[in-house]
N, CA, C and O atoms as a Tinker XYZ file with bonds, in Angstrom:
   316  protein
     1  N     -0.913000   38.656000   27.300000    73     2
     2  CA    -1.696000   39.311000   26.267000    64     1     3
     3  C     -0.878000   39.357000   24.972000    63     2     4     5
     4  O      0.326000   39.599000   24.892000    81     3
     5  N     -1.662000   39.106000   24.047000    73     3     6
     6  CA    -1.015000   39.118000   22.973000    64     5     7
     7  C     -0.755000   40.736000   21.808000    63     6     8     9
     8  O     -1.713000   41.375000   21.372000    81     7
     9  N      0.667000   41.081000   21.527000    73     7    10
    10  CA     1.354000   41.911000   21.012000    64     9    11
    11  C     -0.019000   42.350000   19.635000    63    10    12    13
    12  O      0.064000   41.609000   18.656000    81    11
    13  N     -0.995000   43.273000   19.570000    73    11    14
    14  CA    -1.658000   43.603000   18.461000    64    13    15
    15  C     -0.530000   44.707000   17.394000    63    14    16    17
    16  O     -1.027000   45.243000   16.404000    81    15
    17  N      0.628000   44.886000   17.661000    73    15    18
    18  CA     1.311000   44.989000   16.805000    64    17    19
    19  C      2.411000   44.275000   15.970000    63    18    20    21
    20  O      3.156000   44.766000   15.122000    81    19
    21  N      2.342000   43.211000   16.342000    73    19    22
    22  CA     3.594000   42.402000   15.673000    64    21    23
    23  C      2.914000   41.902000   14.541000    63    22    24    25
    24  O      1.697000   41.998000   14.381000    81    23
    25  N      3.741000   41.343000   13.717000    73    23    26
    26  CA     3.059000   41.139000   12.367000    64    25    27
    27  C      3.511000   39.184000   12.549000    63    26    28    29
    28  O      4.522000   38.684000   13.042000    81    27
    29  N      2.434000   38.586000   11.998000    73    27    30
    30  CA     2.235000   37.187000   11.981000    64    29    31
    31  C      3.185000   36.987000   10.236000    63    30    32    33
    32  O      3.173000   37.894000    9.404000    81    31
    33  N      3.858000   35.754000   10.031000    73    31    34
    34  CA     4.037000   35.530000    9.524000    64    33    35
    35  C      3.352000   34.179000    8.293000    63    34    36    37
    36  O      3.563000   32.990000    8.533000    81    35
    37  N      2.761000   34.509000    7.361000    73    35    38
    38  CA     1.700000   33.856000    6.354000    64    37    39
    39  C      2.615000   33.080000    5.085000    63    38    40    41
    40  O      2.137000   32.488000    4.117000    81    39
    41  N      3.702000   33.228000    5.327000    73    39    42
    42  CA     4.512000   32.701000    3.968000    64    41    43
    43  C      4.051000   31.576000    4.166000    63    42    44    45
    44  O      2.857000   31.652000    3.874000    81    43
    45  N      4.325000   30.429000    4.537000    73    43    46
    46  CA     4.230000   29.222000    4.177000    64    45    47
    47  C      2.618000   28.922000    4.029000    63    46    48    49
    48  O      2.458000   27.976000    3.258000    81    47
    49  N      1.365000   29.447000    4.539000    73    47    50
    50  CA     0.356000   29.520000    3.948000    64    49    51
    51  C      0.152000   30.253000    2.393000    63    50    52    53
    52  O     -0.988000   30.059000    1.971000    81    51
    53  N      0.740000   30.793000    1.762000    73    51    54
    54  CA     0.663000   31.721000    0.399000    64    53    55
    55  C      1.904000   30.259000   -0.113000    63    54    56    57
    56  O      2.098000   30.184000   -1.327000    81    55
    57  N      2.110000   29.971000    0.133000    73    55    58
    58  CA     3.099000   29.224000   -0.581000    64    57    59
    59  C      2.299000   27.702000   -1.056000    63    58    60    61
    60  O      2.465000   27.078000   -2.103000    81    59
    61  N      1.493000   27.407000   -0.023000    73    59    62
    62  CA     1.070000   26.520000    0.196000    64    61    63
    63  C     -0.308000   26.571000   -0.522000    63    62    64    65
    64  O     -0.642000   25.437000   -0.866000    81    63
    65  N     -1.267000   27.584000   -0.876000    73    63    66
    66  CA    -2.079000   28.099000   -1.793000    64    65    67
    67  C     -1.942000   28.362000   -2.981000    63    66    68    69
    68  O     -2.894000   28.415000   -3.759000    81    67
    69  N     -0.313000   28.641000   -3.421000    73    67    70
    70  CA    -0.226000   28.625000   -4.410000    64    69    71
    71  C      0.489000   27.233000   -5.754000    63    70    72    73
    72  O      0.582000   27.055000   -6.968000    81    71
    73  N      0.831000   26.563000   -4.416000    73    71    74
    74  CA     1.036000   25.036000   -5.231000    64    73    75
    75  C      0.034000   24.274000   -5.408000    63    74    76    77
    76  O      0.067000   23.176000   -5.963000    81    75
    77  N     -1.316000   25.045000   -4.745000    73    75    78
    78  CA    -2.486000   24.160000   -4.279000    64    77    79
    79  C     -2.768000   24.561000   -5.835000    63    78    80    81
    80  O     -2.604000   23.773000   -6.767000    81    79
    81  N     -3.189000   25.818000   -5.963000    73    79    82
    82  CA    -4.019000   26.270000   -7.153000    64    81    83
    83  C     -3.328000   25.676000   -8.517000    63    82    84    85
    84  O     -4.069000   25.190000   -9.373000    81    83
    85  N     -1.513000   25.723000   -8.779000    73    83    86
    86  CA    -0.885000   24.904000   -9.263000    64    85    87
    87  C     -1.201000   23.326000  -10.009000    63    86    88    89
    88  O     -1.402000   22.835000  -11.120000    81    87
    89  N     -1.104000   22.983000   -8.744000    73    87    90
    90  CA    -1.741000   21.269000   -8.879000    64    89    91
    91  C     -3.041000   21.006000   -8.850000    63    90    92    93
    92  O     -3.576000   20.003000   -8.378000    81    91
    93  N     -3.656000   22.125000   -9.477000    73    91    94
    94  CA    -5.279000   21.799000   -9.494000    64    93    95
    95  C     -5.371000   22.451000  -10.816000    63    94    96    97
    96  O     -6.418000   22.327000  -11.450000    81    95
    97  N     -4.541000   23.026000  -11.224000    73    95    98
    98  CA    -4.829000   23.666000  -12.634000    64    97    99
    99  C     -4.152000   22.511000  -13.571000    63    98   100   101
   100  O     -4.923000   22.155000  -14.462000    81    99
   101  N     -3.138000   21.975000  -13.578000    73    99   102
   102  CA    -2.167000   20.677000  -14.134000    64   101   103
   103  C     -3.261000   19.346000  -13.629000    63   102   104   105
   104  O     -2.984000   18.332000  -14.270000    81   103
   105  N     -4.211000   19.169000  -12.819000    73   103   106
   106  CA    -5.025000   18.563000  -12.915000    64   105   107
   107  C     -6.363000   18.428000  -13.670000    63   106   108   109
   108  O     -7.066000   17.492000  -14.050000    81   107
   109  N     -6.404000   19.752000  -13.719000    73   107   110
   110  CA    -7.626000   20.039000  -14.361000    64   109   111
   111  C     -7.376000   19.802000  -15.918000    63   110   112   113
   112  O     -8.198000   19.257000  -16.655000    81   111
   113  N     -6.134000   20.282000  -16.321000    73   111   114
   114  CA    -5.511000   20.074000  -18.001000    64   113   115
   115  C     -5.867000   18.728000  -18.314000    63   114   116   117
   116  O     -6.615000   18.274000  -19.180000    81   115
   117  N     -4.916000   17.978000  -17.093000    73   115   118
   118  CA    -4.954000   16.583000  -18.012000    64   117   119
   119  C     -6.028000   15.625000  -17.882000    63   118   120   121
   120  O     -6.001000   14.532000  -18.449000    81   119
   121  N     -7.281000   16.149000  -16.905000    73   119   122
   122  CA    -8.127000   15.289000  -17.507000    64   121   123
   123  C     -9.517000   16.306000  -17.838000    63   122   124   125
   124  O    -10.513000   16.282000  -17.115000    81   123
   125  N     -9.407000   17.075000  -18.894000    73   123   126
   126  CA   -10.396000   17.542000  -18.837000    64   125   127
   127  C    -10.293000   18.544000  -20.458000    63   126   128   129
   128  O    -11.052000   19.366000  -20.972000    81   127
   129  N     -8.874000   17.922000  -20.883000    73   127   130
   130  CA    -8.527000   18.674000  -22.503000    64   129   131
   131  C     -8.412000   17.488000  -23.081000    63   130   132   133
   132  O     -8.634000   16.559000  -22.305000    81   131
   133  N     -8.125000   17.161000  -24.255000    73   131   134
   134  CA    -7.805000   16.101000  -25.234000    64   133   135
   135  C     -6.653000   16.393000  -25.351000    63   134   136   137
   136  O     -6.140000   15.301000  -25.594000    81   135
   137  N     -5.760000   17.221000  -25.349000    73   135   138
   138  CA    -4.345000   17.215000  -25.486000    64   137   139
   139  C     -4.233000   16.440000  -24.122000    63   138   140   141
   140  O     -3.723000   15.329000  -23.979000    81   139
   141  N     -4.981000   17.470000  -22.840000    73   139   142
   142  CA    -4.232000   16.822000  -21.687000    64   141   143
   143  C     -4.329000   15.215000  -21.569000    63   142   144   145
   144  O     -3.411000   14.698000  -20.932000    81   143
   145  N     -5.432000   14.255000  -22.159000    73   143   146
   146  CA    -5.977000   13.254000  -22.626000    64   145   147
   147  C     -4.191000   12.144000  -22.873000    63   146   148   149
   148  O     -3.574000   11.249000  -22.296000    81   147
   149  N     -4.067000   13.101000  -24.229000    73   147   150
   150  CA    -2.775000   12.198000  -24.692000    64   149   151
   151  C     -1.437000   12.341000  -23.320000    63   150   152   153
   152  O     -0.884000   11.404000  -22.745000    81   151
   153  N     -1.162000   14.201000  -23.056000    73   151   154
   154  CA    -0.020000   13.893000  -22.221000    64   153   155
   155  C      0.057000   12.780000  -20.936000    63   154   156   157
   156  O      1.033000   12.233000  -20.424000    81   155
   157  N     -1.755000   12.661000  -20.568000    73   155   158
   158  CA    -1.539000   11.795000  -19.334000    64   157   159
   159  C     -1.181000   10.033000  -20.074000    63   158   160   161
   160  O     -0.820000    9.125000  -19.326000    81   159
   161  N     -1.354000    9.822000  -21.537000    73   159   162
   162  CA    -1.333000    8.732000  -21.445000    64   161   163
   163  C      0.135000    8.155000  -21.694000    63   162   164   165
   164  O      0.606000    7.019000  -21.652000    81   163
   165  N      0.720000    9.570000  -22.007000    73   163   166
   166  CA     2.308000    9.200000  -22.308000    64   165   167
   167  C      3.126000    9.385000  -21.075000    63   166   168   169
   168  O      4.088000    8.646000  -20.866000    81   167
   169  N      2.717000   10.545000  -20.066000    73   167   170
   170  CA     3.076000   10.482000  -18.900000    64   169   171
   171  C      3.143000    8.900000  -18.011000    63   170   172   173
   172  O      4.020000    8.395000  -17.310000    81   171
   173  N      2.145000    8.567000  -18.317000    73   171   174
   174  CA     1.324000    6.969000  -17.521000    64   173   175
   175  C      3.043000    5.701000  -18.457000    63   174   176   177
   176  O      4.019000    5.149000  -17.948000    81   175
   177  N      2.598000    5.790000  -19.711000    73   175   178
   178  CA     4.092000    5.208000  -20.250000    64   177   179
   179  C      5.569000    4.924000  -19.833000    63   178   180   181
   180  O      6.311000    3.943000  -19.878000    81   179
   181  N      5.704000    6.706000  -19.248000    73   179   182
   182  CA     7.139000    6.915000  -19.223000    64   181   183
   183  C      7.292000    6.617000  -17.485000    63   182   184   185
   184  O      8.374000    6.356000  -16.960000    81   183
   185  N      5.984000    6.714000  -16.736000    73   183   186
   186  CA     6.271000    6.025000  -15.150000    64   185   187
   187  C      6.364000    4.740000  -15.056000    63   186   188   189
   188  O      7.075000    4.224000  -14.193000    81   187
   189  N      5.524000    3.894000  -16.098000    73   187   190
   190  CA     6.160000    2.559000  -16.079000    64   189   191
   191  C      7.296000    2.214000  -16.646000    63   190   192   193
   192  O      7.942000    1.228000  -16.291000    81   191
   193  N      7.673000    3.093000  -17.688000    73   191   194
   194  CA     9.103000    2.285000  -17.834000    64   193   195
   195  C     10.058000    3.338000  -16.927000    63   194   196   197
   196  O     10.779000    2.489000  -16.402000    81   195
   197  N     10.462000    4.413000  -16.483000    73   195   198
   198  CA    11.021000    4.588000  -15.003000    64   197   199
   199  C     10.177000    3.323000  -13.778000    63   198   200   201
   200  O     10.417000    2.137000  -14.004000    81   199
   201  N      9.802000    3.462000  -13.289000    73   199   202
   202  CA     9.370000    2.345000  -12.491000    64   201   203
   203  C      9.831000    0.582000  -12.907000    63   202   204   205
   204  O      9.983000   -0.362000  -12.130000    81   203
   205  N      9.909000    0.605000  -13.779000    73   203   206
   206  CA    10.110000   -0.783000  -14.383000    64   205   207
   207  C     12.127000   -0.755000  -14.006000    63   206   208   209
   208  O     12.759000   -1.547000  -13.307000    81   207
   209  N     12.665000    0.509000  -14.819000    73   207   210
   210  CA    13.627000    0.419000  -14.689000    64   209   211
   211  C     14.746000    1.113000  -13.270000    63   210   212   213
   212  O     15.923000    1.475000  -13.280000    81   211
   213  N     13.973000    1.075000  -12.452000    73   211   214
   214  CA    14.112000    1.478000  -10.710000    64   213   215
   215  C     13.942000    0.104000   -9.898000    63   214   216   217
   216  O     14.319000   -0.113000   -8.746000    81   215
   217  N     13.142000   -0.957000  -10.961000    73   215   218
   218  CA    12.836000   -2.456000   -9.899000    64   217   219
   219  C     14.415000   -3.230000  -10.444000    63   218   220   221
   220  O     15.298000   -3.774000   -9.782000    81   219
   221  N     14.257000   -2.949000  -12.168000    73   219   222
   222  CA    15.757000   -3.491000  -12.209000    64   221   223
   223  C     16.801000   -3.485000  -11.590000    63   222   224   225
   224  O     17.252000   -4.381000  -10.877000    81   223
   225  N     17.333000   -2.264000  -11.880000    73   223   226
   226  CA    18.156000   -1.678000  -10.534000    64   225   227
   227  C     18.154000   -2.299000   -9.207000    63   226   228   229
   228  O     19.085000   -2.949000   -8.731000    81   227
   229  N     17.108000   -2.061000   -8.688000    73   227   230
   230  CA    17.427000   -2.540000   -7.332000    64   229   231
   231  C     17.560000   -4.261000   -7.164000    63   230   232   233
   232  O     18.188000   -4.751000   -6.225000    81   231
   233  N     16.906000   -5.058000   -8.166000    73   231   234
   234  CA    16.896000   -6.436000   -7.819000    64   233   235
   235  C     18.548000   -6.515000   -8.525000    63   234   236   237
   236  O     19.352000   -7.310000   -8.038000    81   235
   237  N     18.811000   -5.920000   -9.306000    73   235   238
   238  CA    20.265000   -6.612000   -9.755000    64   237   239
   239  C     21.107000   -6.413000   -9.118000    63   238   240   241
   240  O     22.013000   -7.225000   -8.933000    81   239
   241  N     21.028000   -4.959000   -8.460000    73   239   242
   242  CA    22.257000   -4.594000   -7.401000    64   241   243
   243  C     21.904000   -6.039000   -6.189000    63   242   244   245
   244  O     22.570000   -7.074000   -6.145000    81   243
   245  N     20.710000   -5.715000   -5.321000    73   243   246
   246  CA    20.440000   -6.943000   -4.520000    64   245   247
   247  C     20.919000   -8.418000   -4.824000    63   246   248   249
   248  O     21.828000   -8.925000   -4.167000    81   247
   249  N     20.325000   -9.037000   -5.764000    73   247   250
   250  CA    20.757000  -10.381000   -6.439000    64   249   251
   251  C     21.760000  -10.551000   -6.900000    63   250   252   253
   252  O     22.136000  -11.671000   -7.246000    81   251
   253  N     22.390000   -9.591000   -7.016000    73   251   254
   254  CA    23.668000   -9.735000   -7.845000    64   253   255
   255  C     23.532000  -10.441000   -9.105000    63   254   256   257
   256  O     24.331000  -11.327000   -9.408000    81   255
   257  N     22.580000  -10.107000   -9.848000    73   255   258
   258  CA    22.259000  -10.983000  -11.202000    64   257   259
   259  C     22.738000   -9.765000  -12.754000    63   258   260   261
   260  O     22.812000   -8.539000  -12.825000    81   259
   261  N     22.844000  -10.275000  -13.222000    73   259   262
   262  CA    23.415000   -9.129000  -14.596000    64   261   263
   263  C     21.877000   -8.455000  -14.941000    63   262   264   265
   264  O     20.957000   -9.196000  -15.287000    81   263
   265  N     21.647000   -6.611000  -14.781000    73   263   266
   266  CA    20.253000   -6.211000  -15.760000    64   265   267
   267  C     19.986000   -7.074000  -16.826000    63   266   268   269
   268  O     18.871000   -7.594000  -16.880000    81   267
   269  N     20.923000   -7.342000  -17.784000    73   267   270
   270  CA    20.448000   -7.853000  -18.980000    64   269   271
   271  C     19.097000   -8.743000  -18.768000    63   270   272   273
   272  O     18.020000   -8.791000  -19.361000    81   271
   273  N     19.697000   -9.480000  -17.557000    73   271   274
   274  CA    18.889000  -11.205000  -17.568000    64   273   275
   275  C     17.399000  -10.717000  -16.823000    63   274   276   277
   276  O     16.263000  -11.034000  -17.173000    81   275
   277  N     17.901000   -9.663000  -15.452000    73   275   278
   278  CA    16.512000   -9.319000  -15.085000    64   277   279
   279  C     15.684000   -8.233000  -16.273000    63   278   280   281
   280  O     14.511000   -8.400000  -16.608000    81   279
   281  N     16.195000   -7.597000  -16.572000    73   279   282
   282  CA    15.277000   -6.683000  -18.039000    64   281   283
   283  C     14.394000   -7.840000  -18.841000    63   282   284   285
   284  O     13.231000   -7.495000  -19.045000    81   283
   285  N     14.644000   -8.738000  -19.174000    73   283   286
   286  CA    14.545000   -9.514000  -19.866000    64   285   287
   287  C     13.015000  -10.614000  -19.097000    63   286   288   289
   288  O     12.004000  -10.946000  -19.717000    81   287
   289  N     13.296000  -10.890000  -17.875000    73   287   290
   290  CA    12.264000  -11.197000  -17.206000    64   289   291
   291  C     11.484000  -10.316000  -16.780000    63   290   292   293
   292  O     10.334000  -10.701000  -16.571000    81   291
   293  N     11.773000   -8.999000  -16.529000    73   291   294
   294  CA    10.575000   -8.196000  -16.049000    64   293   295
   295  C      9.728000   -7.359000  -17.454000    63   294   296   297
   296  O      8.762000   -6.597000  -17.487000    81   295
   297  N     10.519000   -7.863000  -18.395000    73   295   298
   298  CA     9.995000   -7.268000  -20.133000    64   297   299
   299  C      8.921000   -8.455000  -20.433000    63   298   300   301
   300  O      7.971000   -8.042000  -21.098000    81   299
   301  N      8.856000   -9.813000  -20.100000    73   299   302
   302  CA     8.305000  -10.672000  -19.975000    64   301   303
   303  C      6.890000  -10.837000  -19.289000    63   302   304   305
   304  O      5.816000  -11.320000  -19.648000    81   303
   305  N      7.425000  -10.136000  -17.986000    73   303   306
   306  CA     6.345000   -9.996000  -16.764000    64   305   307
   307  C      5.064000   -9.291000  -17.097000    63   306   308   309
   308  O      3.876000   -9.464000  -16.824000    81   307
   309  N      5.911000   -8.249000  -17.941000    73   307   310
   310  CA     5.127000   -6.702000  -18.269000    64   309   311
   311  C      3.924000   -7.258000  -19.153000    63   310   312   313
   312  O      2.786000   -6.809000  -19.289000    81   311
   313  N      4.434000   -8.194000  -19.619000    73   311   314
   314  CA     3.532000   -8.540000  -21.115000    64   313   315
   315  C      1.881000   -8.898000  -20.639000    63   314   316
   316  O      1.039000   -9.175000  -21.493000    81   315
């Protein structure tokens, strides 16, 4: 039988409700304001060039080729 006095523990549900409501309010901004409009389109910018410069990285370390030369082809690619 189960203890009707012990107390259940809810943290990670309240925690979990409140990143929910979080990431639904930062969703709701950016597509649904004209400011949020611009931040998503500069946000969208700055993941491709992180992303762009995370493929460098890894192909130059891999290939052993100098960034310069791969920057240069994947600045190319991009186009």
């Amino acid at each position: 039988m189960k203890n009707p006095f012990k107390k259940e523990n809810h943290t990670a549900l309240i925690a979990t409700i409140a990143i929910a409501t979080v990431a639904a309010g930062a969703i709701a901004f950016l597509y649904f304001t004209e400011k949020g409009n611009d931040t998503r389109k500069g946000l969208k910018k700055k993941m491709k060039s992180v992303a762009k410069n995370a493929a460098v990285d890894a192909i130059s370390k891999k290939m052993k080729i100098r960034k310069k030369v791969v920057n240069a082809v994947a600045d190319h690619v991009a186009e």
